[in-house]
N, C-alpha and C positions, 0 to 999 in steps of 0.2 A: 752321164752314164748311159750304154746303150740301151736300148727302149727295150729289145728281149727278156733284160732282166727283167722289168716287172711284168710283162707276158708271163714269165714262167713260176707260176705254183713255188717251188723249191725255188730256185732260188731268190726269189723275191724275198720267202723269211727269212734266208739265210743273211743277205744284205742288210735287211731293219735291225736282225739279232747281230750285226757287225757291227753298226751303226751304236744300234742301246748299248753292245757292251764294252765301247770304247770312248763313250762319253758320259756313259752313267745316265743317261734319259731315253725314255720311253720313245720308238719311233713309228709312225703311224704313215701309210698308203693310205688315200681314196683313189679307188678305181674306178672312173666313170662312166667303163664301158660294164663294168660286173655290179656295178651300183653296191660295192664295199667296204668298208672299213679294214685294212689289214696293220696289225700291232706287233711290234717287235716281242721275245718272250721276258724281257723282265716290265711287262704291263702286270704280271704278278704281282710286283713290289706297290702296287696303286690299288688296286683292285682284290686282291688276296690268291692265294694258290689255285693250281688249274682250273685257272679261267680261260676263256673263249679266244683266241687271238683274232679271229676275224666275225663282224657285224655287219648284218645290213645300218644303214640309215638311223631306220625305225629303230632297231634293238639296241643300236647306241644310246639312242635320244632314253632310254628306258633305264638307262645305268647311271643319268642323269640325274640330279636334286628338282623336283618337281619346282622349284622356284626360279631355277634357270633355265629349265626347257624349252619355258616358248619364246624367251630370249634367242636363245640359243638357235632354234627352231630358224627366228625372222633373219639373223644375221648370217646363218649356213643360207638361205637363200637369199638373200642378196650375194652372198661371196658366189655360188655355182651362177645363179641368171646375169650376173656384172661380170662375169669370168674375172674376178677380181685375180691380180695377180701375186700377191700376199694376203695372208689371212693371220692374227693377231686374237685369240681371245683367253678368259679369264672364265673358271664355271667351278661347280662343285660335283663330283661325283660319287657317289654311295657304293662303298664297297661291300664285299661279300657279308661283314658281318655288320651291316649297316649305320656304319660310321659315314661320317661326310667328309672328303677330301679336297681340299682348294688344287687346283693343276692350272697350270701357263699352257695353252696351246699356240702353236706357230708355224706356219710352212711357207711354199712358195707353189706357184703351178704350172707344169707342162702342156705346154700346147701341141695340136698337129698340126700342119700345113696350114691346114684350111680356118687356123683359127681358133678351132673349136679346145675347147679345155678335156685332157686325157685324163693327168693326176693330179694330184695336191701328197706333196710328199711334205713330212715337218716333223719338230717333235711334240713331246710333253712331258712337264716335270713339274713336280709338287711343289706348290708355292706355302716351306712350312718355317717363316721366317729366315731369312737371309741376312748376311752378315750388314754391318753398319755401314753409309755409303761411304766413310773415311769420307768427311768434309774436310779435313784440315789436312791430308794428304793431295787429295784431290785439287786444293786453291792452289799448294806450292806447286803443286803441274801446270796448275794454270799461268801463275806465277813467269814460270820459267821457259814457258811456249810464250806467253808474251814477251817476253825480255827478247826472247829470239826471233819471234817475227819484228819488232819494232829494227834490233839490229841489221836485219835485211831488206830493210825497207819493203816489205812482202804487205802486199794488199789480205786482208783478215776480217775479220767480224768476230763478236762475242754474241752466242744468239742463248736467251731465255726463254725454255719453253714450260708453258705451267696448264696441269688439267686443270678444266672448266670445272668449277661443280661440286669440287669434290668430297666439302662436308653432305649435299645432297647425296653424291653417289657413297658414303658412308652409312648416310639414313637409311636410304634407300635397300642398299643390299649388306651392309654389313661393315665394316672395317677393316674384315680380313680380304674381303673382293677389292677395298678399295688401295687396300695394299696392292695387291696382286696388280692393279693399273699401272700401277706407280712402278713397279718392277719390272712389266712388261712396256712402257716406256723406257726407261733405263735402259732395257736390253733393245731396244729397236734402235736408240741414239747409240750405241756400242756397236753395233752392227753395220755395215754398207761402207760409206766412201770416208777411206781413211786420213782425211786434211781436216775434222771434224775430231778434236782430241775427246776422250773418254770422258763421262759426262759427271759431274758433281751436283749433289744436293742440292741448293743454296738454301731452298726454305720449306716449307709444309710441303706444297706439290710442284715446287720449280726444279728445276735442272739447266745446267749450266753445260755451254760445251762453245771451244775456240776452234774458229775455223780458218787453218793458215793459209794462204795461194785459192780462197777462194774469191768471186764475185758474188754479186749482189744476187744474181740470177742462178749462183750455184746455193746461195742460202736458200731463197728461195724453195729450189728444185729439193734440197735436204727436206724442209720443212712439210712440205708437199707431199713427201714419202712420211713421215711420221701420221703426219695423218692417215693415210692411205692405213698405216701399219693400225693407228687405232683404233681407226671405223668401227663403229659396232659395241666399241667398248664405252668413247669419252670423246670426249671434244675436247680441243687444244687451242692456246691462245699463244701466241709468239711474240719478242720484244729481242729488236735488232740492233749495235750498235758498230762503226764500222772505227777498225782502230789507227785505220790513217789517215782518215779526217778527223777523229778525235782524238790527238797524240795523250793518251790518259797513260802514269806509271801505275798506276795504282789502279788494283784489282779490285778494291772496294768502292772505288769511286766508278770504274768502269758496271759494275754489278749495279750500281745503282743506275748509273744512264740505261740498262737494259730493262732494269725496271720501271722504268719511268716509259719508256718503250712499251712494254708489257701494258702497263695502264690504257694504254692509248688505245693498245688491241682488242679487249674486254669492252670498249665501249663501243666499238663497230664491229657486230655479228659479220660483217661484209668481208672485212678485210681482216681477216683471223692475224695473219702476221705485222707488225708495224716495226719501222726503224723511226731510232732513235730522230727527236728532230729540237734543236736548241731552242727553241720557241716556246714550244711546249713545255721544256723545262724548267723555262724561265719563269712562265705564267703560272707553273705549279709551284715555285721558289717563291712567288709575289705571292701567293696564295697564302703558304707557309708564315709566309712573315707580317703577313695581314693580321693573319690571327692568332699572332702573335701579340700583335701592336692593338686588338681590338680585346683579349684578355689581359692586356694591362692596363686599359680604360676602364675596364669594370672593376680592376680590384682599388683604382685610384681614380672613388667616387664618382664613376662615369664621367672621366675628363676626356674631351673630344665630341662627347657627343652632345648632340642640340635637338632640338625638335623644332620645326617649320611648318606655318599655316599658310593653305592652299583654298581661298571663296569658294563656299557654294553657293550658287544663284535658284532661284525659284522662275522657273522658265516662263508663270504668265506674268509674273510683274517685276522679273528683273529685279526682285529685292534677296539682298545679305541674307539668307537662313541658317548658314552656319560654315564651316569650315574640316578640311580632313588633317587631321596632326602625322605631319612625313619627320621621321627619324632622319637626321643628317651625321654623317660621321668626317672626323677631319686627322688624320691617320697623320704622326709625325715623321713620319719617312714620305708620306708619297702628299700628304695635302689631302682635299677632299675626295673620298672614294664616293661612288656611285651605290644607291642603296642594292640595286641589282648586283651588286659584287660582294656587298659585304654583310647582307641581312640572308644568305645563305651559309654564311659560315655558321650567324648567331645562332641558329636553326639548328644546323649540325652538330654544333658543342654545346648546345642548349644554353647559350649567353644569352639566347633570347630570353630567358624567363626573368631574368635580375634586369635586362636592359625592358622590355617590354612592360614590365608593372611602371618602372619610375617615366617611362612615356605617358601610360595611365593616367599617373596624377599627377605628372604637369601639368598635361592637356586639361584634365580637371581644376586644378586649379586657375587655369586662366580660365578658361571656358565660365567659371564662376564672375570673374571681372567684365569679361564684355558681355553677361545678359543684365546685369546693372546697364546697360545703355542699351542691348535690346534682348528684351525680354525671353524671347523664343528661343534665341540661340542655341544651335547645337555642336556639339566636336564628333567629328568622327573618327575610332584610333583600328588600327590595324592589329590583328588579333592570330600569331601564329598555330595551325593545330601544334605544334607542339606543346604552346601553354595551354590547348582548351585541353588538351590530354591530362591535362594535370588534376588531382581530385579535387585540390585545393583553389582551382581559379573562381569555382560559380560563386564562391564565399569573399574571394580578395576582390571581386570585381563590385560587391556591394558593401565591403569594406569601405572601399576607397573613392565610394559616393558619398557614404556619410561623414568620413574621415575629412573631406573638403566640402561638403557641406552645399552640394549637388544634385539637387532633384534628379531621379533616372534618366524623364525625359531632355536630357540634357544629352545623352550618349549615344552615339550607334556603335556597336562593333559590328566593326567588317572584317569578315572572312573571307580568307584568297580560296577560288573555285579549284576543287581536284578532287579527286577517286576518296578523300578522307569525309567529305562531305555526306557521304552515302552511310554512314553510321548514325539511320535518325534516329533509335532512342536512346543513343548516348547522349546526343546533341542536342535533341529536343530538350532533356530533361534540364540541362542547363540556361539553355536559351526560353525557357519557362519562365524558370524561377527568374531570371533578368526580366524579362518583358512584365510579368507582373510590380516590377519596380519601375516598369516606364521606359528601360532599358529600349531601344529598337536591333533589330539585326540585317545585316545587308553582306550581300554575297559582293567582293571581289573583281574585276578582268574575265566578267562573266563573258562566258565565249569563247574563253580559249582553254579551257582543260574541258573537264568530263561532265561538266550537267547538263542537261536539260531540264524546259520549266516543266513537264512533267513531275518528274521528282522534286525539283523543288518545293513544290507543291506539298509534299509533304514533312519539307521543316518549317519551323517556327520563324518564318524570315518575314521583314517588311519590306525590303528592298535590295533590287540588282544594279550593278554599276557595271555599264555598256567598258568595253574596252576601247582605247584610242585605236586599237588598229582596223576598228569598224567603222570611227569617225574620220581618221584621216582621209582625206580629199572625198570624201564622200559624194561631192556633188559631180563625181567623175566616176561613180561606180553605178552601176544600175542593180547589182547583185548587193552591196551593202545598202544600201537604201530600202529595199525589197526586204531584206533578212530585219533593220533595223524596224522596219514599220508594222512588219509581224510580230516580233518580240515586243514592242510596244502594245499593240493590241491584245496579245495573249497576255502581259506581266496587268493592264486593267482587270482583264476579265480575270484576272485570281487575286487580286485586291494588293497588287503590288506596287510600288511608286521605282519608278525607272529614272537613274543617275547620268547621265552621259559624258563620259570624261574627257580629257583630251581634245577639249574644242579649242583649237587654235587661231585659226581666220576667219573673216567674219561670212567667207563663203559657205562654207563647212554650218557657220551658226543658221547661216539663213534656210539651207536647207532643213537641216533639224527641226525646224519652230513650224515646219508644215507636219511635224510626226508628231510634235507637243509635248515631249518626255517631263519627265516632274519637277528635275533640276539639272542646272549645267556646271561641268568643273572646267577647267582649261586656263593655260596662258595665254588667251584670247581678252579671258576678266583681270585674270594677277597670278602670276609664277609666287610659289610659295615665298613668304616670307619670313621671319623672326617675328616675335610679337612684336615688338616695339613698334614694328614699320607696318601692325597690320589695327590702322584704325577701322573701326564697323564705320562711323560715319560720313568720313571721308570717304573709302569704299564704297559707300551708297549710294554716294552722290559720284565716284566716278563710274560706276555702275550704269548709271541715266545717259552719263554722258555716252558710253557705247552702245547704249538701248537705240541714240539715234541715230550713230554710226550704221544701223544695220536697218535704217530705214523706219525707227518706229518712234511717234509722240512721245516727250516724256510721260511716262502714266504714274500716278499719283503711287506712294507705298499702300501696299496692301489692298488696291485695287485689281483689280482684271481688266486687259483691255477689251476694249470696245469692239463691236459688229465689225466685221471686215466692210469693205465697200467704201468705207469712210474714213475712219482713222488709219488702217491699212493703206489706202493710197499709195501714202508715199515709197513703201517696199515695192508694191506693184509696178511704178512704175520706173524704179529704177535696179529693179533685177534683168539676170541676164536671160532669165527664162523666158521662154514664152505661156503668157498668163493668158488664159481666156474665158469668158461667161456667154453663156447661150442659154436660152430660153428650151428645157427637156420636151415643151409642147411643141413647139411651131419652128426650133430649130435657129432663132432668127438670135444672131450676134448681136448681145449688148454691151461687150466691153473687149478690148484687146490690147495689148501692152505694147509701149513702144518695140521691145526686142522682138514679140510677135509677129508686129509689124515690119518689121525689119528682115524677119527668117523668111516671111509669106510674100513678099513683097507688096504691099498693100497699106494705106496711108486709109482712104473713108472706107472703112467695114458699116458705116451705118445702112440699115435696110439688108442687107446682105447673110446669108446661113451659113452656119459653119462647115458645111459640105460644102458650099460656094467658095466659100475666101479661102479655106485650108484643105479642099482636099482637089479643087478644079472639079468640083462632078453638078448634073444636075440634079439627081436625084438623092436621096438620105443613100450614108454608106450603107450596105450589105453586114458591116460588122458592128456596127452604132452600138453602145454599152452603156445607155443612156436607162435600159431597165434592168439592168443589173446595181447600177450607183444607189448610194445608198447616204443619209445624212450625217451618219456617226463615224463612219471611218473612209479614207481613199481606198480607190479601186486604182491598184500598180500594174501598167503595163507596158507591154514596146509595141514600137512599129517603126516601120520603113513608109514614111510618105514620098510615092516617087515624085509629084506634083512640086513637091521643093529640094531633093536630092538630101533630103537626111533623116537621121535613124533617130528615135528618140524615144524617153522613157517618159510614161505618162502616167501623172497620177488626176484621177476624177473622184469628185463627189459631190453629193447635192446640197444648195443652198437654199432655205424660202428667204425670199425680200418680198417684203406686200403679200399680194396675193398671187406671186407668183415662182415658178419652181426655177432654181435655174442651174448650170451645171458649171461647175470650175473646173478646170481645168490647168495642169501645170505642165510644159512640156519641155524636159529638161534634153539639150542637145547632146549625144553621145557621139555622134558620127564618129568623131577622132581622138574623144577623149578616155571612151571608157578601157580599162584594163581588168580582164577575169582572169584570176589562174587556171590551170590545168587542171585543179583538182573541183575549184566554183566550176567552172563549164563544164565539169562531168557531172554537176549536181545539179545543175539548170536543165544541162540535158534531159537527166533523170527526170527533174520534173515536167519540162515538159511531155516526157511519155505518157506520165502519170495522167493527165492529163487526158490523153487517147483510153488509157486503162479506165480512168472513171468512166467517160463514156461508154467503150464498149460493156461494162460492167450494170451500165443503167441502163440502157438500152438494147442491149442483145439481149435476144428474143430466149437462144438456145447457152442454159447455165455452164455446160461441159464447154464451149468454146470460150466464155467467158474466164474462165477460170485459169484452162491451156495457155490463153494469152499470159494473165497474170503473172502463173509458175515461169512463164519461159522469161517477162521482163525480169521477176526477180532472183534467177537459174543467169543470167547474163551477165545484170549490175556487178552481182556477186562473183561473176567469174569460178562460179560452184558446179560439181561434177551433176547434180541433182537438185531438182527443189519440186516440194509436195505439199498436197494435202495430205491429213486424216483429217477421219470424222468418226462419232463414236458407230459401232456395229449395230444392224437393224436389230441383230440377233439378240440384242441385250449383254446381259453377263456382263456389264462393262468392260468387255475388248472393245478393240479399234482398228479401222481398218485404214489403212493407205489408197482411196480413190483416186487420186491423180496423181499425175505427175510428171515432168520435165526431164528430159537428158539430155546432157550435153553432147556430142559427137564421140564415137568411141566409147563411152558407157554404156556397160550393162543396167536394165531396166530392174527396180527388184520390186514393184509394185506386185506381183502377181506374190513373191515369198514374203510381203506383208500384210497381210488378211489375219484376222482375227487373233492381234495382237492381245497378249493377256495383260490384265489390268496392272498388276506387279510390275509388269516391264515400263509402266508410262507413269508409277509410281509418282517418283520424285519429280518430272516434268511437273504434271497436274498439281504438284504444289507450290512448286515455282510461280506457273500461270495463275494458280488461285490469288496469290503475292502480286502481283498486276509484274510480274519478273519474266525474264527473256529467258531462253536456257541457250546459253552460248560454251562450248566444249574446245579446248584449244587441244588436249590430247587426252586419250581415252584413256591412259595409265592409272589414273587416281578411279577411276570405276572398277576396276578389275576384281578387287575383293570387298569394296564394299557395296556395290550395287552388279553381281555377277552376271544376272540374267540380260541388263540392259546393255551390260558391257559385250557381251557373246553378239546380240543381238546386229550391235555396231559392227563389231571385230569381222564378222561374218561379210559385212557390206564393203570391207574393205575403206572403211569411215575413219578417221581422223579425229575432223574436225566436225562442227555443227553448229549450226543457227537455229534456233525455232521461235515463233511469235504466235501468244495465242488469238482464238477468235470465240469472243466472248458475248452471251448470248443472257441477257436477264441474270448477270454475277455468275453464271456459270459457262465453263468449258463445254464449248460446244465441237471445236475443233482446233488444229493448228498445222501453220503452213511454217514451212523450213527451208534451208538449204545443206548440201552437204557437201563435206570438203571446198568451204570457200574459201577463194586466194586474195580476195580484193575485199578490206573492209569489215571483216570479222568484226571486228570490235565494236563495229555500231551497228546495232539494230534498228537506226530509225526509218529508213528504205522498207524493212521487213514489214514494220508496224503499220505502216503507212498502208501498205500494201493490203493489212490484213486489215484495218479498217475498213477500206474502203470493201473490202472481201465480204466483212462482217456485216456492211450493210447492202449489199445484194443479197446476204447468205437470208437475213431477215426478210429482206422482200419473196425468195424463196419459199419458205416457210409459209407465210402468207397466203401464197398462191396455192401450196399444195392442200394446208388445210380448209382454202374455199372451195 
């Protein structure tokens, strides 16, 4: 249309009132050089008799349902600053006599030459229930557009598109909005390129629509625009199936491959759209019939299933303590399934709970048989949270000690590590009541879901079990060996006893027995067995026998071995490390291992200093850690010695022999073997900054440069727009003000608009920190009406997201540092905490100072 028309006053409404009165909907101009709203005249029929046809902006936004406004508000800006070129929404508007109307808006926008966006022309019509979408009119098109494409041999797709969400966006705004989605979907798939047949139901939020003479790249490109068209409203998830590589006659069978399509799409946020892929279908079909075949072993006396015992060893004397009881299943269609395949179904239909207790008291009653031959014996059985969710388990679990006739201390339940964990007074209260029966508890594949011993700490647990993928090749990681010998030392100092599973070679074992954990599991000792084949004494005695496989004297049951130096020997000298003992006084080599001797090039080290024989120098090295060592735990480090051309990880500590000190040394050669990931080397990175930060943190002179540093490493880590202090106000009144702070490039500062933050606003933070708790915000929506003031507060900053960690001072909030809008890592605060420790204790020395 030519562009005059809407220059010109008159005829512009003459055009919109041609437009309303020949389609029966309201039609609306933006004009973005007059900055207006102009309405075709049966906008009456929405809003009530002589009303306004033309608004600014603002006075639109005013006619608005205050619960859509600032919806409304965020998604008109993004459409004008994206020069989006459709717009698609859904709102409610209060008419004259202040009723609320549900209305569809939708346009398209004109540009000039140069780009810039002139109008947004479109309509709107009252969304007041619409007819039925005729599913069953709709299939036989479908029907019959496939019949005809197959006939033509015509390349096609059948594409499913289903909103995300949708009972959320139900909660959230309503049912009548969320209709309105649904409809303004429908009408966006009816719309644009007509090889895309008119779309049908299929189910709660899907739609169906066939596409004849298109490609893969024309789906696609369809799919692309419905988004586009939704924006603002909902998210969409797609599921593609292509109809001539899968000659399917049938519309129900094809409707399902798109759903199964669909599935695929919902679990990658990445790739909203997915085609169908036979694979995938198949593995959901073995799924299907799995558990199939795994509810008809429960209902017929658990036939299939077995239960298998796997050693535990007692890592200083290599003696039998007890065993973990692993569920086996043997599926009459496929043979033995894997428990990673099939104790997630159990889980899911909750067959865990019937199949889980009769694991219980098997394990119980064998477990009674083999402490007749050793006493101590313990089982340890696998404990789904589904069954701890149960009211009934803390009562069936000491049931089913007396019922077989089982001292407690007979039992551990282990629990698999994950975000369920975090429920301690549900969990305590259970795990009490067991442990006062002798019961013990132990956490799972500790390591690979969501704890930390922090929090651990505060359940009722006696022990963690390391995951194999901390143990595998270990003597090839310098990062898992480091992470393992830390967790060992922290799981002591909270009175925890550490499991190490998964020890397979006797590599792997020998490293371990330098970190000392409490017990070992692994097919290194015995791959699970059936009882029958799992005798204690036999096993004790093949036990010895690999004790010397890895270089150590038989040692008597229920002894501890002996002083290193002596009985040791034999490991020493036939590992691959280089072993060495130096005198911490005088420096002077007393012992070195053949492999040492071997890396060094050197045969008589006698008379000789360990800066002599291993590093070429004459004098003591510059970085000697000879006063840092210590006699109770190793000191874990690297280096590159150029003197013999390799890199290596070291672990040091102190020994007394006689009356003298000496220092061990273990120097495991990495040069070529070790492998870090991507994500470990951004975390070693990390630490070593840290590193730098402690220092300058204890040592600079001047606090504000101290701190600068700090904000900016942990403003980077985070890949966050911001990161600050507060601290509470000199002024009292419990405000708080924002004293520092970091910006990233391109950010505005807002330290100067937060001063004298009211106490209300930092409310619920300070009880979070009080809770020793992070306060981590993934979107600010859930604040909005129930914490108003702290949500404005955000909203204003243009914030999102948030990290904060406090810095606590004698049990109290003293302050807390944060980050904001971070993109990398949100979900763990431990960078943050770390940070604010070490914060907390200059903030201390601070303090200090000023009041002397």
């Amino acid at each position: 249309m030519d562009e005059f028309v809407w220059e010109d006053r008159t005829l512009r409404q003459q055009v919109l009132n041609r437009f309303g009165n020949s389609t029966g909907m309201c039609y609306q101009l933006y004009h973005f050089g007059e900055k207006t709203f102009y309405f075709s005249d049966n906008i009456d029929a929405l809003l009530g008799e002589n009303v306004h046809k033309s608004y600014s902006l603002e006075q639109w936004y005013q006619a608005i349902y205050e619960d859509d406004r600032q919806r409304l508000r965020r998604y008109v800006k993004d459409v004008f600053e994206k020069s989006w070129e459709r717009y698609s929404f859904n709102y409610r508007l209060r008419n004259r006599w202040g009723q609320l109307v549900w209305v569809s808006s939708s346009g398209t926008c004109t540009f000039d030459r140069s780009g810039n966006p002139k109008y947004y022309l479109g309509s709107m019509v009252e969304i007041n229930g619409r007819e039925g979408d005729g599913r069953g009119g709709r299939q036989a098109e479908l029907m019959q557009t496939l019949r005809d494409v197959h006939s033509r041999g015509q390349e096609g797709y059948l594409l499913m598109v289903d909103v995300n969400h949708l009972s959320q966006i139900n909660l959230k705004y309503g049912r009548e909005f969320g209709d309105g989605v649904l409809q303004a979907l429908a009408d966006a798939m009816e719309e644009g390129d007509g090889r895309f047949s008119r779309p049908f139901r299929s189910s709660g939020s899907c739609f169906c629509t066939l596409a004849a003479g298109v490609d893969r790249e024309g789906v696609e490109a369809y799919f692309h625009r419905l988004q586009q068209c939704m924006q603002g409203q909902c998210s969409l998830s797609g599921g593609c199936v292509s109809l001539q590589e899968y000659q399917v006659p049938d519309s129900e069978l094809l409707i399902h491959y798109a759903e199964n399509a669909l599935d695929t799409a919902k679990l990658t946020a990445e790739k909203p759209l997915a085609f169908f892929n036979p694979q995938d279908y198949e593995r959901k079909l073995s799924a299907i019939e799995l558990q199939m075949d795994l509810e008809a072993a429960v209902k017929n006396q658990l036939a299939g299933f077995s239960v298998r015992y796997q050693p535990q060893v007692r890592s200083e004397t290599f003696q039998l303590t007890g065993a973990e009881a692993l569920l086996q299943f043997v599926s009459p269609r496929r043979g033995a399934v894997p428990p990673a395949e099939f104790v997630p179904i159990l889980e899911r239909t909750g067959l865990i709970v019937p199949v889980g207790q009769w694991v219980l008291e098997t394990a119980l009653e064998q477990c009674r048989t083999w402490r007749r031959k050793i006493p101590g014996f313990r089982v340890s059985v696998n404990m789904s949270y589904v069954q701890l969710r149960r009211p009934e388990i803390q009562d069936e679990v000491l049931s089913a000690l007396r019922e077989k006739d089982v001292p407690g201390d007979a039992l551990t339940i282990e629990v698999t590590e994950g975000s369920e964990l975090r429920e301690y007074t549900y969990l305590n209260t259970i795990f009490s009541a067991w442990k006062q029966a002798g019961v013990e508890i132990s956490v799972d594949d500790f390591g690979t879901g969501y704890s930390s011993l922090g929090w651990l700490k505060e359940l009722a647990i006696d022990e963690i079990k390391i995951d194999r993928c901390f143990v595998r090749d270990i003597q090839h990681s310098a990062y898992n060996l480091r992470l393992l010998s830390n967790i060992i030392e922290l799981a002591r100092g909270g009175s925890l006893r550490v499991c190490c599973e998964g020890v397979e070679t006797r590599e792997e074992l020998a490293v371990l027995e330098s970190l000392q954990p409490s017990l070992y599991q692994g097919f290194f000792f015995s791959r699970p067995v059936p009882p029958e084949a799992f005798d204690p004494e036999g096993l004790q005695q093949d036990l010895l026998a690999r004790c010397r496989q890895v270089g150590e004297s038989p040692c008597p049951i229920g002894e501890k071995k002996s002083a290193p130096l002596v009985l040791e020997r034999t490991i020493l000298e036939k590992t691959e490390d280089a072993i060495s003992l130096c005198d911490v006084r005088t420096y002077e080599l007393c012992y070195l291992n053949p492999a040492a001797q071997r890396m060094f090039g050197i045969r008589n080290y006698r008379g000789k200093t360990c800066y002599q024989a291993l590093r070429g120098k004459d004098t003591p090295c510059d970085f000697c850690p000879n006063g840092t060592l210590r006699h109770d735990s190793f000191y874990v480090w690297e280096d590159s010695i150029e003197y013999c051309g390799r890199h290596f990880l070291l672990k040091d500590k102190l020994l007394d022999v006689g009356d003298r000190t000496l220092r061990l040394q273990v120097a495991m050669d990495i040069t070529k073997k070790e492998y870090v990931s991507r994500h470990t080397r951004e975390r070693l990175e990390f630490a070593d900054h840290i590193v730098g930060y402690v220092d300058l943190l204890s040592r600079q002179k001047h606090w504000h440069q101290a701190v600068e540093a700090v904000l900016a490493a942990m403003g980077e880590f985070y890949k966050a727009d911001r990161a600050y202090l507060f601290e509470t106000a000199p002024e009292g009144r419990g405000c708080w003000n924002n004293t520092f702070e970091w910006c990233a490039p391109g950010v505005i500062p807002q330290k100067d608009n937060l001063q004298q933050v009211p106490p209300e606003a930092v409310a619920r933070w300070l009880e979070v920190f009080r809770n020793k708790g992070s306060v981590i915000l993934y979107n600010l929506e859930p604040l909005r009406k129930k914490y108003p003031l702290e949500w404005e507060i955000l909203d204003s900053q243009g914030i999102q997201r948030v990290l904060s960690v406090p810095l606590m001072l004698g049990g109290q909030v003293a302050g807390f540092i944060g980050v904001d809008n971070p993109r990398y890592a949100i979900q763990d605060d431990t960078q943050a905490r770390v940070l604010a420790s070490f914060m907390t204790a200059r903030f201390r020395r601070e303090r200090k100072e000023w009041q002397e």
